[in-house]
C-alpha positions in Angstrom: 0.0 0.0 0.0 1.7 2.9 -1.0 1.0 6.3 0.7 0.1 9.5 -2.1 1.5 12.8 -0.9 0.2 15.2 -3.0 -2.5 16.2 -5.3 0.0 15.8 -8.2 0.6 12.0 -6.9 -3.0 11.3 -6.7 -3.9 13.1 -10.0 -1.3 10.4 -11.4 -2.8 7.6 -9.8 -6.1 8.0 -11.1 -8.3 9.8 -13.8 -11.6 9.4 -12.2 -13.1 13.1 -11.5 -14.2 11.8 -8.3 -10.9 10.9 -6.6 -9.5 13.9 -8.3 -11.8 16.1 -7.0 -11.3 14.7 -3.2 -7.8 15.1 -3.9 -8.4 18.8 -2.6 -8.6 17.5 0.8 -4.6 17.1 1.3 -3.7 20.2 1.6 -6.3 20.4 4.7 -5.3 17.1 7.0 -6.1 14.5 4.3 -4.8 11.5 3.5 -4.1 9.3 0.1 -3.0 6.2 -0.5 -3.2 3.7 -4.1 -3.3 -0.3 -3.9 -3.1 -3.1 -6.4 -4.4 0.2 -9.0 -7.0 1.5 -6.6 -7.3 5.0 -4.8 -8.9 6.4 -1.3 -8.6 9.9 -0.6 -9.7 10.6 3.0 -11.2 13.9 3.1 -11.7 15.2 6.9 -14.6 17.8 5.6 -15.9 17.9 2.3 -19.6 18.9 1.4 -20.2 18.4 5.1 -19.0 14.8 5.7 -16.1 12.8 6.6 -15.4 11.1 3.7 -13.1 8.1 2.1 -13.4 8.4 -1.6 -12.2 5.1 -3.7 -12.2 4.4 -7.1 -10.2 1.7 -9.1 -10.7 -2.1 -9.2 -12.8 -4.0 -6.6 -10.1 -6.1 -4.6 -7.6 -3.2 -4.6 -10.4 -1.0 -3.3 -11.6 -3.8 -0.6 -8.1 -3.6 0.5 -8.4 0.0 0.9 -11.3 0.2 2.8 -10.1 -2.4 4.9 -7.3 -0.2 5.9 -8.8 2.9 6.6 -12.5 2.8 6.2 -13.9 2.7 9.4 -13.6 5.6 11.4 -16.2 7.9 13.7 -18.9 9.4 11.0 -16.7 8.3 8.0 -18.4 7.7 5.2 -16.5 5.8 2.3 -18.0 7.0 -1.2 -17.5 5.3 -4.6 -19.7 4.2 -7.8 -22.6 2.2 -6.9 -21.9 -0.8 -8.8 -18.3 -0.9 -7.9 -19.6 -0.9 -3.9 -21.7 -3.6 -4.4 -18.9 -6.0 -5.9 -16.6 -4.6 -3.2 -18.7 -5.6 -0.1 -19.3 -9.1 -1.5 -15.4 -10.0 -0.8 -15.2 -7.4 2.0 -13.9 -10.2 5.4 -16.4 -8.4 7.4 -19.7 -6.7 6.4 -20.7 -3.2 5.5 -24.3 -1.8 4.2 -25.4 0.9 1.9 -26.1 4.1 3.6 -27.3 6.3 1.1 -27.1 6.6 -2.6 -27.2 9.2 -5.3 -25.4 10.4 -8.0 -22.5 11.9 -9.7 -22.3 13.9 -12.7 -19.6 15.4 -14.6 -18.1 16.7 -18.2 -15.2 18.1 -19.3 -14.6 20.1 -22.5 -15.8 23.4 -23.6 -19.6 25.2 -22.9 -21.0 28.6 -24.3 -21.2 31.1 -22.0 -24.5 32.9 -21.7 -24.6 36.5 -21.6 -27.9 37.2 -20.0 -26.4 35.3 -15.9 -23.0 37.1 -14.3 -21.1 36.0 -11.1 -23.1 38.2 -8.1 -20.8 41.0 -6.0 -22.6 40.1 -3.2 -24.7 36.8 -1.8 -27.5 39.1 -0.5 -30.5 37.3 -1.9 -29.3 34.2 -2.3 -30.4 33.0 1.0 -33.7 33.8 1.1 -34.2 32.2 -2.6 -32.6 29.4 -1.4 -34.6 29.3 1.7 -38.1 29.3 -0.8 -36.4 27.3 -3.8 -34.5 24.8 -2.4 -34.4 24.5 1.5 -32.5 21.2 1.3 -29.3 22.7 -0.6 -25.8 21.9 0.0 -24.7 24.9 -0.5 -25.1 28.1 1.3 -23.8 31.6 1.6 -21.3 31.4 4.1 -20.6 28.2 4.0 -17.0 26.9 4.5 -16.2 25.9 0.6 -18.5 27.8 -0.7 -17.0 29.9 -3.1 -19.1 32.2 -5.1 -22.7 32.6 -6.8 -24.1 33.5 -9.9 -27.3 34.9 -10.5 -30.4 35.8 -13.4 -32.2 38.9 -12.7 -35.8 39.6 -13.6 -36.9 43.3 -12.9 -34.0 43.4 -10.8 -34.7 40.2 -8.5 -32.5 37.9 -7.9 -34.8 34.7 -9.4 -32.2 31.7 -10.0 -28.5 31.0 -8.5 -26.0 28.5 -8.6 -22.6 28.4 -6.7 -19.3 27.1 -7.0 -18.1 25.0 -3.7 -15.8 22.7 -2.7 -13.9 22.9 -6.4 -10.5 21.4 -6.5 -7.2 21.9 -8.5 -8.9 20.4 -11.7 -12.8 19.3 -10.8 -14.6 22.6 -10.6 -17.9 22.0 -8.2 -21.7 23.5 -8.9 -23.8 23.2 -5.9 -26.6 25.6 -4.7 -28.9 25.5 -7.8 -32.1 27.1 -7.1 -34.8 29.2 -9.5 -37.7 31.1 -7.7 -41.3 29.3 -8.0 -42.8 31.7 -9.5 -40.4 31.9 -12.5 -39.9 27.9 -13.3 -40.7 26.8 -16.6 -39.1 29.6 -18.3 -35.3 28.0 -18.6 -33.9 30.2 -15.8 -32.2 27.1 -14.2 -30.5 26.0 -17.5 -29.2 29.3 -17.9 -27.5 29.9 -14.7 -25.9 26.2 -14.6 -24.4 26.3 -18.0 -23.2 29.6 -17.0 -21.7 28.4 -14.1 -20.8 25.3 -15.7 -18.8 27.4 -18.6 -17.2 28.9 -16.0 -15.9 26.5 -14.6 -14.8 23.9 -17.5 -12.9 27.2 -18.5 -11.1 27.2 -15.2 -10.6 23.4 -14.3 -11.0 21.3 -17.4 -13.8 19.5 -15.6 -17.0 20.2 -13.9 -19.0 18.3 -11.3 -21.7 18.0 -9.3 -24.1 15.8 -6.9 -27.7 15.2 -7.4 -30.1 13.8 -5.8 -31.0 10.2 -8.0 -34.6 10.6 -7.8 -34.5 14.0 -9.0 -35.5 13.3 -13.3 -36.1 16.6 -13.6 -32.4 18.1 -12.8 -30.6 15.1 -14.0 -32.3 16.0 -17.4 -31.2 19.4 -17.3 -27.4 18.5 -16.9 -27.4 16.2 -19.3 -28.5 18.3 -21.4 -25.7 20.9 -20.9 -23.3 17.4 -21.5 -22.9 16.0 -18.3 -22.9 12.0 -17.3 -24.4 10.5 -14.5 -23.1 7.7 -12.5 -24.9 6.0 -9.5 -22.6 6.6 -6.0 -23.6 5.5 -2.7 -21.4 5.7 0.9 -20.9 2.2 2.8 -21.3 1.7 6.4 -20.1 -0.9 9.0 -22.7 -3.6 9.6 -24.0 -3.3 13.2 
């Protein structure tokens, strides 16, 4: 098992965005390590958890989260399917906590003209608060970067934010449009804007979802990104 020092080290070790993007936890009391061709980043706070992110193949992974999966509100995250394999030759058993999804593209976006990065979050929170009370992301937030915004006679009506980005997986969390102004595309237009943004920063953009949400998953797939099935892994008993 061979210990991975730096961002650059684990960028080498694997090309999954996922890992990658965890990868921003070393330079704040992470850990890294690659086995038999697998990855595990331990991130001590990243979008709110504890987390051990794997990705490779299954018995290098098992290995892995052998080694340093357990822990006090850890939560080891990797692809869905891959979990599944990798708790049927885990020595001692684990369960499925939650799971959701992933999504992510690299490459090249238009930028729209008509949403702009806001000077100030003031608004944000209260759209949030009536849009989407369950968000991620808030103003304020530890990781939380920045917002974007559409204005409609001077409202703030739909947001998105950049959080938890690392050195070459740029992050969109926070994506709200105001009830009374769905329907009309406001949504789309303030991801891709955020999403252009970002691709033109890190090469690749990312982002949780929610995998019941058909809706939003439709939406970035339409602006190009992928989905894949994640889930976190618990201890049994």
């Amino acid at each position: 098992m061979r210990r991975l020092r730096t961002t650059a080290d684990v960028q080498d070790a694997s090309d999954d965005p996922l890992v990658r993007w965890a990868a921003q936890a070393l330079s704040s009391g992470g850990a890294a390590w690659e086995h038999n061709g697998a990855v595990a980043v331990h991130a001590p706070a990243l979008t709110r958890r504890r987390r051990l992110v794997l990705s490779g193949p299954a018995e290098g992974v098992a290995s892995l989260l052998a080694a340093h999966g357990r822990g006090v509100e850890l939560r080891p995250l990797m692809e869905r399917p891959l979990a599944l394999e990798v708790m049927s030759v885990m020595p001692t058993p684990w369960v499925e906590d939650k799971p959701f999804g992933w999504m992510d593209r690299a490459g090249a976006l238009d930028l729209p003209e008509q949403a702009c990065w806001l000077t100030t979050p003031a608004g944000v929170e209260p759209l949030l608060r009536e849009a989407n009370p369950d968000s991620w992301a808030w103003p304020g937030e530890k990781g939380v970067r920045r917002w974007a915004g559409v204005h409609v006679d001077g409202d703030l009506v739909a947001t998105a934010a950049e959080a938890w980005s690392s050195a070459d997986v740029g992050f969109m969390m926070g994506v709200a449009v105001h009830p009374s102004h769905t329907g009309r595309g406001l949504g789309r237009l303030v991801c891709q804007f955020v999403t252009s943004s970002l691709l033109s920063l890190y090469g690749t953009c990312a982002l949780f979802v929610e995998n019941y949400n058909a809706p939003a998953i439709a939406l970035y797939r339409k602006l190009g990104f992928a989905y894949r099935d994640v889930t976190t892994l618990l201890p049994a008993g």
